[in-house]
N, C-alpha and C positions, 0 to 999 in steps of 0.2 A: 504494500500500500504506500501508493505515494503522497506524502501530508506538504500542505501550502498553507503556511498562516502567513496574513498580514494584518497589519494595523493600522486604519486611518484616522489622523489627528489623536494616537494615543501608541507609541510605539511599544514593539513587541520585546520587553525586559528578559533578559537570561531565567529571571525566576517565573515570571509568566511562563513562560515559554516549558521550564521545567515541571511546572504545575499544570500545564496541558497535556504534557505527556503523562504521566501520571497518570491524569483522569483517561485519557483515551488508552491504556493499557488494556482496561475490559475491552476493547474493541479485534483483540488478537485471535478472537474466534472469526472475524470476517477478512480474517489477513489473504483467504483464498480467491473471495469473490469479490472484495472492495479495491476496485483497481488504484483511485484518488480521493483523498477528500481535503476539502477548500475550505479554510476557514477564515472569516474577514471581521476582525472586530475596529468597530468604529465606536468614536464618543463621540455622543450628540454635542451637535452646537446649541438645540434649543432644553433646557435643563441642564443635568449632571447626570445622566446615563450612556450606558452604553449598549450599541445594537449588536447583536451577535449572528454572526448567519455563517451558514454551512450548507457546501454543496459535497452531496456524497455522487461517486460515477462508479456504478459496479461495472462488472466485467460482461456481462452479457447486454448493455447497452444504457442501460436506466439511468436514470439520475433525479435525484430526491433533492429535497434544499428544508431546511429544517433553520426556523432563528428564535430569537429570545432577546428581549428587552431588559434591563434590568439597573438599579442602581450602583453597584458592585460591580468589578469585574469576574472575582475568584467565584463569585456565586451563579453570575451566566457562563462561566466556563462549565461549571459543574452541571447545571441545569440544561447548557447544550450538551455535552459528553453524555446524559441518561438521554436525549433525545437520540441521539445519532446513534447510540446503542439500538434503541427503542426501532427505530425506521432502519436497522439495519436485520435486526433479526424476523421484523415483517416482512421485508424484503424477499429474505432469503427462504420462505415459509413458502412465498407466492411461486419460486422456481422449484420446477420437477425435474431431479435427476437424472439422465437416462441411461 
């Protein structure tokens, strides 16, 4: 799986960045059939949050997009990480083996 974070208007720290990994480690059950996933965190200009969104590209063509709003960062990383989990093992539910 190939992982793409970026950051707009709130850049991507060593420690972020170790605490994303982290949370997406439950993600190593879909290491077969998630070819990429995109993750783009932005801080709003209007408030003090942050948008969160992610594009998952499995290997048999799909592509899901999953985000979250939030005041925190370390709490939409988290709240994204059970998403992407979530949309990836429905995903993987929906393809038959052959």
């Amino acid at each position: 799986m190939n992982l793409n974070v970026r950051g707009i208007k709130c850049p991507v720290s060593e420690e972020t960045q170790e605490f994303l990994d982290k949370k997406l480690k439950k993600l190593e059950f879909a290491d077969d059939y998630l070819q990429d996933l995109d993750i783009v965190m932005k801080r709003e200009t209007v408030g003090q949050g942050f948008h969160i969104e992610a594009q998952l590209h499995f290997k048999w063509g799909s592509v899901k997009q999953v985000s979250y709003d939030c005041y925190e960062l370390y709490e939409g990383i988290e709240a994204i990480a059970d998403k992407i989990e979530s949309v990836a093992r429905k995903e993987k539910s929906k393809v038959i083996e052959k």
